[in-house]
C-alpha positions in Angstrom: 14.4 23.2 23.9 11.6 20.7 23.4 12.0 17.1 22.8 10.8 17.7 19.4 13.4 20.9 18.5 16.1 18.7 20.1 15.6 15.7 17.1 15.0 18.3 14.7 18.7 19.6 15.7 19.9 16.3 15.4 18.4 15.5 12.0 20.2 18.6 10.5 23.1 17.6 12.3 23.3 14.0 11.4 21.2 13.6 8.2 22.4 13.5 4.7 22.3 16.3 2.9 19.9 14.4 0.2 17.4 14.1 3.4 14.2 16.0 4.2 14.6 17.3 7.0 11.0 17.4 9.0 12.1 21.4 10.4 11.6 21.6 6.4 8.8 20.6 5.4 6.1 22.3 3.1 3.6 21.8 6.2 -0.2 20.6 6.4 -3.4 21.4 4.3 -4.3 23.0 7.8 -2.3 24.7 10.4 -1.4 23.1 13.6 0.3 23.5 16.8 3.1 21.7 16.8 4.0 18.7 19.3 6.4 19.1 22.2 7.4 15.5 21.3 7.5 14.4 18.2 8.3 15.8 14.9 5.7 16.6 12.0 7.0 13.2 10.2 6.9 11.5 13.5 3.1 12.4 14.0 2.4 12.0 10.8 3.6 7.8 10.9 1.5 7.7 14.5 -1.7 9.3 12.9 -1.5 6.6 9.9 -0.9 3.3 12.2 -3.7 4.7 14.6 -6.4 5.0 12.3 -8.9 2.8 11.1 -8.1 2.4 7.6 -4.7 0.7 8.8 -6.5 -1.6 10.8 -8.1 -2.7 8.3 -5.4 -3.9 6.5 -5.1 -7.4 8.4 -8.2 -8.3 6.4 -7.6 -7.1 2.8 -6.1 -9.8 0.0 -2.5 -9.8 -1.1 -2.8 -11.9 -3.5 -4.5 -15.2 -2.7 -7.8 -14.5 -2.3 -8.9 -16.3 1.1 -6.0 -18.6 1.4 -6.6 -21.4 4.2 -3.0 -21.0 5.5 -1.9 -18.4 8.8 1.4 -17.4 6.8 0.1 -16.1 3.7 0.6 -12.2 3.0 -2.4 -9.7 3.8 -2.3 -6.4 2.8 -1.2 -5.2 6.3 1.8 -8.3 6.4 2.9 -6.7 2.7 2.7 -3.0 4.7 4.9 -4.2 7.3 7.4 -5.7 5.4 7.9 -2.7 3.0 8.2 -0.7 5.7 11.0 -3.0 7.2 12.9 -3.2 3.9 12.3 1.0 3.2 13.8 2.1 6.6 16.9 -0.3 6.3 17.9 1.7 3.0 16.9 4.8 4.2 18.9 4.5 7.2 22.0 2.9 5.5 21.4 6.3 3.3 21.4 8.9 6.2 18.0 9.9 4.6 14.4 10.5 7.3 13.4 7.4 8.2 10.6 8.7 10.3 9.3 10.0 6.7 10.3 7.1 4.9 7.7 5.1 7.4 5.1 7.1 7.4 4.8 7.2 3.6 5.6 3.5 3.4 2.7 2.6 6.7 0.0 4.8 4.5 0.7 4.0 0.9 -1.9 1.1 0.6 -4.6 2.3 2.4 -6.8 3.1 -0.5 -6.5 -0.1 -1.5 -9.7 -2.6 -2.2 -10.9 -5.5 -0.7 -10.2 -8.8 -3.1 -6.6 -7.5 -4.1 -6.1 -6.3 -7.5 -9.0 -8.0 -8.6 -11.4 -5.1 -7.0 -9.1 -2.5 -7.9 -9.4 -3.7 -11.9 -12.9 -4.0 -11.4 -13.6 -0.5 -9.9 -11.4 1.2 -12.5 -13.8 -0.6 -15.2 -17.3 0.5 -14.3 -16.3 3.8 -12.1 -16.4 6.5 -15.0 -13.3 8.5 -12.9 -12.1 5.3 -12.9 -10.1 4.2 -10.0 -6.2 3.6 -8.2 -5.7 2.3 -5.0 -2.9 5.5 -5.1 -5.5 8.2 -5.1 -7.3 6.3 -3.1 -5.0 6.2 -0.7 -4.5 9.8 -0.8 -8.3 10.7 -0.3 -8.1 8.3 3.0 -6.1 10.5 4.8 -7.6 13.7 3.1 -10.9 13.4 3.1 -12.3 9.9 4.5 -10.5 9.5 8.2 -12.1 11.0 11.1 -15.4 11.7 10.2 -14.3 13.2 7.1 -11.7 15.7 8.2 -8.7 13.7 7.2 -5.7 13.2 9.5 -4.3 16.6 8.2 -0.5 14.8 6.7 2.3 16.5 5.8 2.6 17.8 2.3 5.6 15.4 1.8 4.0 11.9 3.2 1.3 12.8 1.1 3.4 13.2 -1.9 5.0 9.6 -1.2 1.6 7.8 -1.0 0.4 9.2 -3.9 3.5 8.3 -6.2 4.6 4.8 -4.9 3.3 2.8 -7.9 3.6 4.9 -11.2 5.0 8.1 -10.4 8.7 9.0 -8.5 8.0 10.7 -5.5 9.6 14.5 -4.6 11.8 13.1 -2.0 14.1 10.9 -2.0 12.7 9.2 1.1 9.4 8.2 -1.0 11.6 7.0 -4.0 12.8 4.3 -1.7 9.3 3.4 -0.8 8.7 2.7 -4.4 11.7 0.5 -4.5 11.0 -1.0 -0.9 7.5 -2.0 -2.4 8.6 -3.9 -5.4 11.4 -5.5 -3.3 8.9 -7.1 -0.7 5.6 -8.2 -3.0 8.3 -9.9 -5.4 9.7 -12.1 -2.4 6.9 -12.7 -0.5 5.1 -13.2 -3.0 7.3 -16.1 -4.4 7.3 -17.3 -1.0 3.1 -17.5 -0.8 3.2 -19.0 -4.5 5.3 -21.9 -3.4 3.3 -22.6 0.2 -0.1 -22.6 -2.5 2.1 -25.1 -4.8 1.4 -22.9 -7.9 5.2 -22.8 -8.2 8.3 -24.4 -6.8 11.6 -23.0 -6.0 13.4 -24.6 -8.8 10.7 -22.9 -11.6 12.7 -19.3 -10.6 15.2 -19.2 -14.0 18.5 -19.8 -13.0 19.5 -16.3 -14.6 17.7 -14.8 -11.5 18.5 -17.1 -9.0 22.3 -16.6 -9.7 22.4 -13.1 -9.1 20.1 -12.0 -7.0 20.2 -15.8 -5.1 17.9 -18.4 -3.8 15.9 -17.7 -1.1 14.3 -14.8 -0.3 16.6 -13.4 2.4 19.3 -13.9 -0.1 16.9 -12.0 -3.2 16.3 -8.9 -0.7 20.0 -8.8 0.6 20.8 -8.1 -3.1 18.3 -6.1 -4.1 18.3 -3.6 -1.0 22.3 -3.8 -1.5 22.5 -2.6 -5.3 20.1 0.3 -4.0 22.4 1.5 -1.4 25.1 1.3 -2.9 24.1 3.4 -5.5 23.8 6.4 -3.2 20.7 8.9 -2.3 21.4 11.0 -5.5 20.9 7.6 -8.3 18.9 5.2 -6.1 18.7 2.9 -8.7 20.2 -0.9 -9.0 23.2 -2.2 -10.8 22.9 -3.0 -14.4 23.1 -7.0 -13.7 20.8 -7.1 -10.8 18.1 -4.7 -12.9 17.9 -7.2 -15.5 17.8 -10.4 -13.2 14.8 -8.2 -10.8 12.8 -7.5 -14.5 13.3 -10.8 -15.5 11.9 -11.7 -12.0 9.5 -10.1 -12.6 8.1 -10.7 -15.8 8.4 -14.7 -14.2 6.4 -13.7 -11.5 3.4 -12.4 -13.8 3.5 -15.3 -15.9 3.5 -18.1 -13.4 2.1 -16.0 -10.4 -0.1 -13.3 -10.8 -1.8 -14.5 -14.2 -1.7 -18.1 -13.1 -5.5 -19.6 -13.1 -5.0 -21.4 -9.5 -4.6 -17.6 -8.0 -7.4 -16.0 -10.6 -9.8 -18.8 -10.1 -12.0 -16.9 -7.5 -11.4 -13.4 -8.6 -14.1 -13.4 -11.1 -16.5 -14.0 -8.4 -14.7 -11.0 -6.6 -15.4 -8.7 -9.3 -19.1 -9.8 -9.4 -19.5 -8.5 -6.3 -17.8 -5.7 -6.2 -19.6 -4.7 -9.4 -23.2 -5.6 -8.2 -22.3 -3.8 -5.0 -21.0 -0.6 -6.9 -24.8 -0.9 -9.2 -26.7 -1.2 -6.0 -25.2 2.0 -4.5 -25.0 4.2 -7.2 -28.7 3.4 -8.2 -29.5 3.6 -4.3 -26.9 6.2 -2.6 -29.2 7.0 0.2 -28.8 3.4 1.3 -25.0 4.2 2.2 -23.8 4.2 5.7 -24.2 8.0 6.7 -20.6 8.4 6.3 -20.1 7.8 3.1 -23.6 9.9 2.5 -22.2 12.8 3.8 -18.7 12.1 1.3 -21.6 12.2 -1.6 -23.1 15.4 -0.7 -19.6 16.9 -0.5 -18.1 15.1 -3.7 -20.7 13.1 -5.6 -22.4 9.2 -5.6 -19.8 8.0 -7.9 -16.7 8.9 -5.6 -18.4 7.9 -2.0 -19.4 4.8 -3.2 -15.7 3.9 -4.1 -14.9 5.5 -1.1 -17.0 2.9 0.6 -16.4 -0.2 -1.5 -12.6 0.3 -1.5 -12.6 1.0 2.8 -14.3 -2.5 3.0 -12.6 -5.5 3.9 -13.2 -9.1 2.2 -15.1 -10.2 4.6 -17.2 -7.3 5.5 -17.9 -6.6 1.5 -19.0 -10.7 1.3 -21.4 -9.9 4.1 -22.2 -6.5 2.9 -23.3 -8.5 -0.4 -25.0 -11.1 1.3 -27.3 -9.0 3.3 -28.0 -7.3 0.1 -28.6 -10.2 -2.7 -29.4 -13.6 -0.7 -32.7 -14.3 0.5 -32.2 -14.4 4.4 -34.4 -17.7 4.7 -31.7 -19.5 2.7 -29.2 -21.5 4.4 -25.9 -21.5 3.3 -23.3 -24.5 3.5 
């Protein structure tokens, strides 16, 4: 028996019967040889930290666009932490938390450089229009290695597609979706208040007495209602629903709308757009990569493919080169 069939036995032996099992899954888009150590889910988590879109990540907004602190979130700190949150439910659940990671390490990686702000702006002037979901999906489809893909399971590639609007097929990626709200709700709060845009005391005291008042206190609750709902509901008590929507709703009034964190965005979205107009009148000018991805698909998608695999500072650079005079000096 191989490493691999040994933890396969175990997971049947040990995992709730709401799991997915990885000796179950539907398989890959392409048929492989399976590994003598790890198991398809295993591989499948390995492939997604390993490649270069994660890598990336370190250098992709959160929220505050270029903050001039060393704690605030990046897209790869946000990754982490909703990974963190999604295998302490799923293992409190008996459920695969090799899946559960795997879907949770690869279910930004579509996602644009500037935050939100490039992913509104893309979906504008891209006539597909765009979400950093189905991006993500066509990373590890169609993008990674040289355009093969990194050949995922049919179930971690369910999960990264339905983690924002959509509930996933397991029950494994349903906790994903949960973990993700959990974590950009907290650290969020906890980045707003280290800019100043809000202070402790602004949370409404009909949030802060239920789910509680710091941020290891607001997880413990959440992540608690959720497991103690079981695998089958996964959902959170009727009191500390209300208090997380009402958190919520706090969050994009004071937080995510707030001028102080929008100020630069429109600058963002300038860019992005006059980045997006360059390419598409000019797609031979695209790295040969991305060439390639328009030849097989068409201008408008490898463009996106190329504007959302940038980081901030490579798509500032990328914009300079293009649109600044190289004799000028900048300050």
């Amino acid at each position: 028996m191989t490493v691999r069939e040994y933890t396969e036995q175990s997971e049947a032996a040990v995992l709730s019967k709401h799991a997915c099992l990885s000796s179950a899954s539907k398989g890959r888009q392409r048929e492989e040889e399976k590994c003598g150590l790890r198991t398809d889910f295993q591989r499948d988590r390995d492939r997604i930290i390993h490649c270069n879109a994660f890598a990336r990540l370190k250098q992709k907004t959160q929220v505050f666009l270029n903050p001039t602190g060393d704690h605030y979130r990046t897209r790869l700190t946000h990754t982490l932490e909703v990974s963190q949150i999604a295998r302490t439910v799923s293992r409190a659940l008996r459920l695969n938390e090799d899946l559960t990671e795997a879907i949770a390490l690869g279910h930004d990686l579509g996602h644009t450089p500037f935050g939100h702000a490039g992913e509104q702006i893309l979906d504008e002037i891209s006539p597909k229009g765009f979400r950093h979901y189905r991006q993500s999906l066509r990373v590890v489809d169609y993008i990674e290695k040289d355009g093969r893909g990194l050949n995922l399971t049919a179930e971690v590639r369910d999960g990264i597609l339905k983690h924002t609007d959509m509930w996933a097929d397991t029950v494994e990626g349903r906790v994903v979706r949960h973990a993700d709200v959990i974590a950009y709700l907290n650290h969020d709060i906890e980045d707003a208040i280290r800019a100043g845009v809000i202070e402790a005391g602004d949370i409404p005291e009909s949030v802060s007495g239920v789910l509680g008042t710091t941020k290891t206190q607001r997880i413990t609750s959440l992540v608690t209602s959720l497991i103690e709902s079981g695998a089958e509901k996964l959902s959170y008590s009727p009191e500390i629903e209300r208090a997380k929507d009402e958190l919520y709703r706090f969050m994009f009034s004071n937080v995510y709308r707030n001028p102080v964190c929008k100020s630069e965005e429109s600058k963002a979205k300038t860019m992005i757009e006059m980045l997006y107009r360059h390419f598409i009148g000019k797609p031979e000018a695209l790295p040969e990569d991305y060439r390639r991805l328009a030849d097989r698909f068409d201008a408008d998608t490898a463009v996106c493919d190329y504007i959302a695999g940038m980081t901030d500072s490579y798509c500032t650079n990328v914009f300079l080169d293009i649109f600044v005079p190289k004799s000028w000096t900048l300050v």
